[in-house]
C-alpha positions in Angstrom: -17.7 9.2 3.0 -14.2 7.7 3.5 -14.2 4.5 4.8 -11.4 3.9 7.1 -11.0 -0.1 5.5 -10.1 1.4 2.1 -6.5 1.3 3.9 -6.5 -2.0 3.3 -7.8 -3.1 -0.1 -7.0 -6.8 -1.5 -5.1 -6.6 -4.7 -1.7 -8.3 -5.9 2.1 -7.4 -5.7 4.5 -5.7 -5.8 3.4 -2.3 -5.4 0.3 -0.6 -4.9 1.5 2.5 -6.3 3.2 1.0 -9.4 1.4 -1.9 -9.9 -2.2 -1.8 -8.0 -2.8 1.9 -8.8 -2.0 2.3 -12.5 -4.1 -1.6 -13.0 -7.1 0.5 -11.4 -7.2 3.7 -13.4 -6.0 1.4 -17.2 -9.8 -0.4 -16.3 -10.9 3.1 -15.6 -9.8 5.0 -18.8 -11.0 0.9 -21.0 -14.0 1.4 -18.3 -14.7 5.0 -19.9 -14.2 4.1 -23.4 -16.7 0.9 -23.3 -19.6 3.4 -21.3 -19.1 5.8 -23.9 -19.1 3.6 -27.3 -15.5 3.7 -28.4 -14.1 0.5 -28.1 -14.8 -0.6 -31.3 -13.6 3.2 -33.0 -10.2 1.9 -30.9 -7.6 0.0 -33.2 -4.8 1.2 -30.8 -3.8 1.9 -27.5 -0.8 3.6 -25.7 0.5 4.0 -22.7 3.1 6.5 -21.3 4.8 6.2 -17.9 6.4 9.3 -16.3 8.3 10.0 -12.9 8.4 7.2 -10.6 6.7 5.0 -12.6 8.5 5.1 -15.6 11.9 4.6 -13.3 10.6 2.3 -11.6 8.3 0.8 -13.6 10.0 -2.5 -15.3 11.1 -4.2 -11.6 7.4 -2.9 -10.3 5.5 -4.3 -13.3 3.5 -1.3 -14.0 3.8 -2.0 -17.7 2.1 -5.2 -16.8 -0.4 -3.8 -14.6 -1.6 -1.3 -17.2 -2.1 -4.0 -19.5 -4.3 -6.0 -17.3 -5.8 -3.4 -16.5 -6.9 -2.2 -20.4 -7.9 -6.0 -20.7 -10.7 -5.5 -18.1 -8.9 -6.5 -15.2 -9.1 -5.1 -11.6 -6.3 -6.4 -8.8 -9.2 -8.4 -6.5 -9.8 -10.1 -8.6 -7.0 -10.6 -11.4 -5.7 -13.8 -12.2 -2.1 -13.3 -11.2 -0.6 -15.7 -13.3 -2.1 -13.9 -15.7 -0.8 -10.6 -15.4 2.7 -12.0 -14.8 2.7 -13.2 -18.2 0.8 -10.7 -19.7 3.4 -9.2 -22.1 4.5 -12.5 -23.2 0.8 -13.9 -24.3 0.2 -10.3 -26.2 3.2 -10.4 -27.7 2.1 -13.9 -29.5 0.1 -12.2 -31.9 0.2 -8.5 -30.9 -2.7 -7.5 -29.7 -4.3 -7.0 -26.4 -8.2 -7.8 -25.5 -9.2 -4.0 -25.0 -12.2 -4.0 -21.8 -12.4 -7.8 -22.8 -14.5 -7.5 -25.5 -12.5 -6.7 -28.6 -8.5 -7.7 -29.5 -6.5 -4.8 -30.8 -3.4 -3.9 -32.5 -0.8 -3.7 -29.7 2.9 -3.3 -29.9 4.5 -3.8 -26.3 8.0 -1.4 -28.0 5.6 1.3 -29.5 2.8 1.5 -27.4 4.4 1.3 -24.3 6.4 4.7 -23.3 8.6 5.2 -20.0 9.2 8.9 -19.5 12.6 8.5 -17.5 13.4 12.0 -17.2 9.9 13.5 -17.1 7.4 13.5 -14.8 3.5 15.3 -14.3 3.8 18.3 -12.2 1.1 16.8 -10.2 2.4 14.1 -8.5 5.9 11.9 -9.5 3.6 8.7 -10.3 1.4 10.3 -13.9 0.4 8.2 -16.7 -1.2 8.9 -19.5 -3.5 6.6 -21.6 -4.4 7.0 -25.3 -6.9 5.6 -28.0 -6.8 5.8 -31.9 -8.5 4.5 -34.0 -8.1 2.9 -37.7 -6.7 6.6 -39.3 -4.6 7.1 -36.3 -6.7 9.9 -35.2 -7.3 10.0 -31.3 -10.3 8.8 -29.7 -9.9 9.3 -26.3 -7.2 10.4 -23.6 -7.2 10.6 -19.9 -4.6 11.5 -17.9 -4.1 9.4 -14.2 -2.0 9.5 -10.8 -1.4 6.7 -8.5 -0.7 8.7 -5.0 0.1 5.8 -3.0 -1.6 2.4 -1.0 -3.6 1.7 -4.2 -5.5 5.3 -4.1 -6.1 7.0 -8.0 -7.2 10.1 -8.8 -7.8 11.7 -12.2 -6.2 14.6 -14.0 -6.5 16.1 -17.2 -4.4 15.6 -20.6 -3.0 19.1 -20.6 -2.0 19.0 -16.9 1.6 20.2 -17.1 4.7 18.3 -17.4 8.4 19.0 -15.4 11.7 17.2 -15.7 12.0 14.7 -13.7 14.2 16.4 -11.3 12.7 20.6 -11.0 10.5 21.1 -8.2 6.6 21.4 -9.0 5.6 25.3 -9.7 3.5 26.2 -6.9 -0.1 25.5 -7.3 0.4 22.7 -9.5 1.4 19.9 -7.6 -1.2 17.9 -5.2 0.4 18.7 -2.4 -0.5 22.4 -2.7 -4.1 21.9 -3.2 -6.7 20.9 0.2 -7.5 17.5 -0.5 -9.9 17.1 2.6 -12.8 17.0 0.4 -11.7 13.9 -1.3 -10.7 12.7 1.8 -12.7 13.7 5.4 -15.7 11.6 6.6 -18.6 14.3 5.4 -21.5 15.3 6.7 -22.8 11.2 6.6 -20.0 10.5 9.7 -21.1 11.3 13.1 -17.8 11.6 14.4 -16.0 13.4 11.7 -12.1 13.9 12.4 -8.9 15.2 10.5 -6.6 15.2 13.4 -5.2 12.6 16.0 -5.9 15.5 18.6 -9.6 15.8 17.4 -9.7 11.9 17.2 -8.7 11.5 20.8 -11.1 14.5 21.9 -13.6 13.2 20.9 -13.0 9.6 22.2 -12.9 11.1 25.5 -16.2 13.2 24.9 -18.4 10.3 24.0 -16.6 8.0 25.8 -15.5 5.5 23.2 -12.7 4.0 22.1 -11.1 4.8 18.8 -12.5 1.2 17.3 -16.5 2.1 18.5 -15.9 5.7 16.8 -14.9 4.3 13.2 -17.7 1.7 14.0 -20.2 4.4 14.2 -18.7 6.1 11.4 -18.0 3.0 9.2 -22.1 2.2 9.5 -23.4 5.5 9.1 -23.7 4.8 5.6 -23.9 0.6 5.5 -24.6 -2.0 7.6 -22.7 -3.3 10.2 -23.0 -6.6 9.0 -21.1 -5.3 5.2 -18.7 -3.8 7.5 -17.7 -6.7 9.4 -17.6 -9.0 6.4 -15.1 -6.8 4.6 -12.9 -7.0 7.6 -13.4 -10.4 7.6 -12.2 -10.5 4.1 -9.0 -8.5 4.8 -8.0 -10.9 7.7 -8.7 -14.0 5.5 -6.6 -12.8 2.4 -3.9 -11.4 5.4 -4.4 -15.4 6.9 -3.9 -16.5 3.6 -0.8 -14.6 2.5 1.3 -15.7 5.4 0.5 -19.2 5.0 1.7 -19.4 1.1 4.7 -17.5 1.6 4.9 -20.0 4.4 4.9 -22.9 2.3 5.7 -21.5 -1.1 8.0 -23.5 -3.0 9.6 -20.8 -5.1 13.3 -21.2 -4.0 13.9 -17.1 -5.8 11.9 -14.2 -6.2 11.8 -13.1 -9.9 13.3 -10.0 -11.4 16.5 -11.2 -12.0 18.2 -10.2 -8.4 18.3 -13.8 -7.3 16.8 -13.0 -3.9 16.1 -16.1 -2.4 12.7 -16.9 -0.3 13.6 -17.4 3.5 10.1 -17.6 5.1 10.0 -21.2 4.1 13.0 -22.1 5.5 12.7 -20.2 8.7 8.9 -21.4 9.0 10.6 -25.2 8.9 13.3 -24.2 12.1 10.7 -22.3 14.2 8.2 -25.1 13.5 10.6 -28.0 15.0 9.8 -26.3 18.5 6.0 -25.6 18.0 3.9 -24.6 14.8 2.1 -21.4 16.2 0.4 -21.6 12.4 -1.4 -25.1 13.0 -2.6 -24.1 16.5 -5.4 -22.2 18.2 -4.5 -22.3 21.5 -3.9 -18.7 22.9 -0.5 -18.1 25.4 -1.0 -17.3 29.1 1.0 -14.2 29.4 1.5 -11.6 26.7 4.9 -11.2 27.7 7.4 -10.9 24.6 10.1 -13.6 24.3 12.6 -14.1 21.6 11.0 -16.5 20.2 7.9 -14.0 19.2 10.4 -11.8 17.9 11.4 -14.7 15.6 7.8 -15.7 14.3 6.9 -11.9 14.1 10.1 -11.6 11.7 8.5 -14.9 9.7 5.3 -13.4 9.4 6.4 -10.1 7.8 8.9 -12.2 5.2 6.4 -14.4 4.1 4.1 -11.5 2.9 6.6 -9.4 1.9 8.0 -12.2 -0.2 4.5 -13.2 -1.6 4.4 -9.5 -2.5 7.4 -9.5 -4.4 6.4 -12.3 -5.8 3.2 -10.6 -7.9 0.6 -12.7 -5.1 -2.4 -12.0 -4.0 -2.1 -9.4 -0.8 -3.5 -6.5 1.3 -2.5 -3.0 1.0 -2.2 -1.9 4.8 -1.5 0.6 3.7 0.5 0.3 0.5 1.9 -2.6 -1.0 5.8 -2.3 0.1 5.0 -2.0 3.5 2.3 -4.7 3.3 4.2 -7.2 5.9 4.1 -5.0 9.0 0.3 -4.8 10.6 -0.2 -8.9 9.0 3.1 -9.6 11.0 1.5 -7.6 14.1 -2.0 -9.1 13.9 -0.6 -12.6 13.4 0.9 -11.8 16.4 -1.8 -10.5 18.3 -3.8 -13.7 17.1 -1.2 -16.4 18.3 0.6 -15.2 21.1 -1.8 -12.7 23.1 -4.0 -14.3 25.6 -8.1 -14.8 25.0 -7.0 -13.3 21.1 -10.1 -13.5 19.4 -12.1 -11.9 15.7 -13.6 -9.1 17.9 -9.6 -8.1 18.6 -8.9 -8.6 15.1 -12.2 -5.6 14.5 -10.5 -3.6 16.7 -7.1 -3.7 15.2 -8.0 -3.1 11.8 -10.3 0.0 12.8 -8.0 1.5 14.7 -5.2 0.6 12.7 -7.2 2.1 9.8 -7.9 5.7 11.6 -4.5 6.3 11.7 -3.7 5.1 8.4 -6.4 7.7 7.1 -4.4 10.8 9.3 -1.3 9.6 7.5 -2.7 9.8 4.0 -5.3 12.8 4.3 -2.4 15.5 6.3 0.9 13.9 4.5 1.2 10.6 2.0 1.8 7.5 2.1 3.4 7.4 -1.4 7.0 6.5 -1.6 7.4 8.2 -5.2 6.2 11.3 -2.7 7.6 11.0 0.9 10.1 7.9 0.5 9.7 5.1 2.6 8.8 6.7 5.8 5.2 7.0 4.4 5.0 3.7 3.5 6.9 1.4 6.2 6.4 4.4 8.8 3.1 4.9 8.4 2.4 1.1 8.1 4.6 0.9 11.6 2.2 3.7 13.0 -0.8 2.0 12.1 0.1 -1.4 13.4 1.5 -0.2 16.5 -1.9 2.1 17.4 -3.5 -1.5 16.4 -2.0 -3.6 19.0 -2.4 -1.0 21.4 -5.7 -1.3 21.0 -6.5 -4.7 21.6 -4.0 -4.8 24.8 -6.6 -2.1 26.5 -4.8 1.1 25.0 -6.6 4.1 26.2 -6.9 6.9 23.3 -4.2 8.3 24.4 -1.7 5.7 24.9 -2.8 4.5 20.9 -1.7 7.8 20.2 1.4 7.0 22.3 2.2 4.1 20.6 1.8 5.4 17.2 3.6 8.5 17.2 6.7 6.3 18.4 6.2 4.2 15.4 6.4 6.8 12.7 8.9 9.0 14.6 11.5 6.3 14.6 11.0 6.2 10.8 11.0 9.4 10.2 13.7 10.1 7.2 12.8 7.0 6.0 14.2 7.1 2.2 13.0 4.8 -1.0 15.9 3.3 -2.9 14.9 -0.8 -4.1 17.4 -1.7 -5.7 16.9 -3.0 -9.9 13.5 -1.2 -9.1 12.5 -4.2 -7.1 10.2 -4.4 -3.9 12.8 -6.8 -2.6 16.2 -4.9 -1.2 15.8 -3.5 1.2 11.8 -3.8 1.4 11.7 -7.0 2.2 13.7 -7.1 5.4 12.6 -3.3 6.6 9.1 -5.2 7.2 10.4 -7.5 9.3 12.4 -4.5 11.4 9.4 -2.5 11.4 6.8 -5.2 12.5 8.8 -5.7 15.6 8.9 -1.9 16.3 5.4 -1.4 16.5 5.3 -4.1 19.4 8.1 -2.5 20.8 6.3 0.7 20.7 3.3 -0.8 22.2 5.6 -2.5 25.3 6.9 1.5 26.1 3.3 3.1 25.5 1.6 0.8 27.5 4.1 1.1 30.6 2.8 4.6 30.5 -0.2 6.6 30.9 -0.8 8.0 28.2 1.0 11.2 28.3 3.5 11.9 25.7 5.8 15.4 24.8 5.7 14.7 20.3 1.7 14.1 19.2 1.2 12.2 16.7 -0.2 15.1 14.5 3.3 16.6 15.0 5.0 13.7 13.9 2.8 13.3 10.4 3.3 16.7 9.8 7.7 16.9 10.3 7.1 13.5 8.1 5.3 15.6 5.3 8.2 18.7 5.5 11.0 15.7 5.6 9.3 14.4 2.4 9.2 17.4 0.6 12.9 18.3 1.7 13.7 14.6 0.6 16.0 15.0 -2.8 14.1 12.8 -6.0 16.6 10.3 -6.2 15.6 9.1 -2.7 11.9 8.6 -3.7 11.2 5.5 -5.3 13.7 6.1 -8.8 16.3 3.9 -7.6 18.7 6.7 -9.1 20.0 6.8 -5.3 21.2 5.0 -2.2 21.1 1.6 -2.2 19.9 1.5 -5.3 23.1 2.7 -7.0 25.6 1.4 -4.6 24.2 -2.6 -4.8 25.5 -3.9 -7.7 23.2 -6.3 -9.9 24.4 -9.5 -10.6 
């Protein structure tokens, strides 16, 4: 069964597809060879990039990310220091601690490959890891995609491989396939959906709202008890994030752009007037002012910037878009009246359903769909969130999240040096404050709406595949090329 929270899954920055993902299946392939009695047979391991990944790869730190991840390491629970200096502390002696248990030979120029101008028919984000032992024989070799918010899935060594620019031949690429196995609820879920208009259906049929029908679903199969204490973790890692890049006192982001941090700065201004962060006092009206606008925009910068940074944050759902529904819920928490944890259950539930739509009938993979299936979808989710918690109806949810994706629609991916700084960063803070306004037209209607939002996910998905390479997370287009590096 799917569980609607694995949307939101606590791991570090900058990118869940290029630096969360490939962490999670390098600890699945060291995983596999410990289970099976090969790491001591291993003297070597390599690891080859392709697509996305190896374009992106150096400003993303999926090098690094892989490494940690073949040292044992899961992105929970990493130490983020760590991984950030990963390549340096291997290089010392060359080696690398393979599962944790046993240092091996490891050249960083040799046994790391980027694949620039290839990628896996299956999907633009492929990697393939390798084991050899003493004779240079191989052990052991899996093959591994990242498709987007975190989300890995496993492929096989003699899975074909394009250049990096010819479209997939039909029938091999994920998107041809019916993923709804890997995806749907199952038989487990009582209220099993794979479409907003089934969703809202059956909202209205059993009379629930869309949070108490992914509560029934979500404790089907655990307790409610596990269910609210990993939303409780979400919102305290989301709590968290804001504050440090709040207070951090980096003055630059690293990778060599020179972006500096603002959140700190700006948190100092907005905080002269009144320190929303330090107080737990709940406005009167829910009325938007500019000032709102102002802290919404903080809230987004700070964890985009701690994401950038390589810190600790949630996926919601990927890691480039990670600033929006944090930025949303903080502003549900400090300036909607009577805010309180039950709201915060609600948002994140329904937040999450739509999130699920997004990545089960289209992506929400930048390497697949640009950035509208990363910020849009993220916009989507955060605005059917807040709608929610203001006393939405299905329908207006629905309302408010189809406006949020279908002002993003044609959304493309171009960071520029391969960072998730320009124009990430800022596009959270643009999108945060689109969901609220999406949430201020739903709710001033009733409901009805001419575009659903299964429409909307679905011209997302053609725009994506229509979507030219360069515009999907390779920096070989757009901003990417016309920015210059200093």
């Amino acid at each position: 069964m799917f569980s609607v929270l694995d949307m939101f899954t606590i791991g570090v920055g900058p990118s869940s597809s290029h630096t969360v993902g490939p962490m999670v299946a390098a600890h699945a392939f060291a995983s596999s060879l410990q289970d099976d009695h090969l790491v001591d047979r291993t003297a070597r391991v390599k690891i080859t990039l392709y697509g996305s990944l190896a374009l992106t790869g150096l400003g993303h730190g999926t090098d690094r990310a892989a490494m940690a991840g073949l040292e044992g390491n899961l992105p929970a629970t990493v130490d983020t220091d760590h991984m950030m200096h990963i390549r340096e502390t291997c290089a010392l002696d060359d080696t690398l601690n393979l599962a944790g248990l046993r240092r091996i030979h490891f050249n960083y120029d040799r046994d790391v490959v980027f694949e620039q101008w290839k990628r896996m028919a299956a999907h633009p984000n492929g990697m393939r890891f390798q084991a050899f032992d003493a004779a240079a024989s191989l052990v052991d070799e899996q093959v591994w995609y990242s498709i987007g918010g975190g989300f890995v899935r496993k492929g096989a060594p003699e899975d074909p491989i394009i250049g990096i620019h010819e479209r997939p031949p039909e029938g091999t690429s994920f998107a041809d396939a019916d993923e709804s196995s890997s995806t749907d609820f199952g038989v487990e879920a009582p209220y099993p959906f794979s479409s907003c208009t089934e969703l809202v259906s059956l909202c209205r049929e059993h009379h629930l709202s869309i949070a108490e029908l992914v509560w029934a679903n979500e404790t089907a199969s655990r307790s409610g008890a596990q269910v609210r204490s990993d939303i409780d973790a979400i919102w305290r890692v989301m709590r968290a994030c804001v504050d440090h890049g709040c207070t951090s006192a980096e003055p630059t982001l690293p990778g060599g752009l020179d972006v500096p941090r603002r959140a700190p700065k700006m948190y100092r201004r907005l905080a002269l007037n009144s320190d929303v962060l330090r107080r737990d006092s709940r406005r009167k009206d829910a009325v938007l002012e500019s000032s709102d606008a102002a802290w919404v925009d903080l809230f987004a910068l700070a964890v985009s910037e701690e994401n950038a940074g390589g810190g600790r944050i949630v996926t919601a759902p990927t890691n480039g878009s990670a600033g929006i529904i944090p930025a949303v819920l903080h502003y549900y928490w400090h300036f909607v009246d009577n805010a309180n944890e039950q709201g915060v259950v609600t948002f994140l539930l329904t937040a999450g359903a739509i999130g699920y739509l997004f990545k089960r009938n289209a992506s929400i993979s930048g390497a697949e769909v640009g950035c509208q299936g990363e910020v849009g979808s993220a916009c989507s989710m955060a605005a059917a969130g807040l709608a929610a918690v203001m006393g939405g109806t299905p329908e207006q949810v629905e309302n408010a999240a189809e406006i949020g994706i279908e002002h993003n629609l044609g959304l493309t991916c171009d960071p520029v040096g391969g960072l998730v700084q320009i124009p990430c960063i800022e596009r959270n803070a643009m999108a945060a404050n689109t969901a609220i306004n999406a949430v201020r037209m739903a709710m001033l209607g009733d409901g009805s709406h001419i575009v659903t939002l299964d429409q909307a996910i679905e011209t997302m998905k053609q725009t994506g595949e229509d979507m030219m390479a360069k515009y999907k997370e390779t920096s070989k287009g757009g901003l990417a090329v016309n920015v210059v590096e200093c």
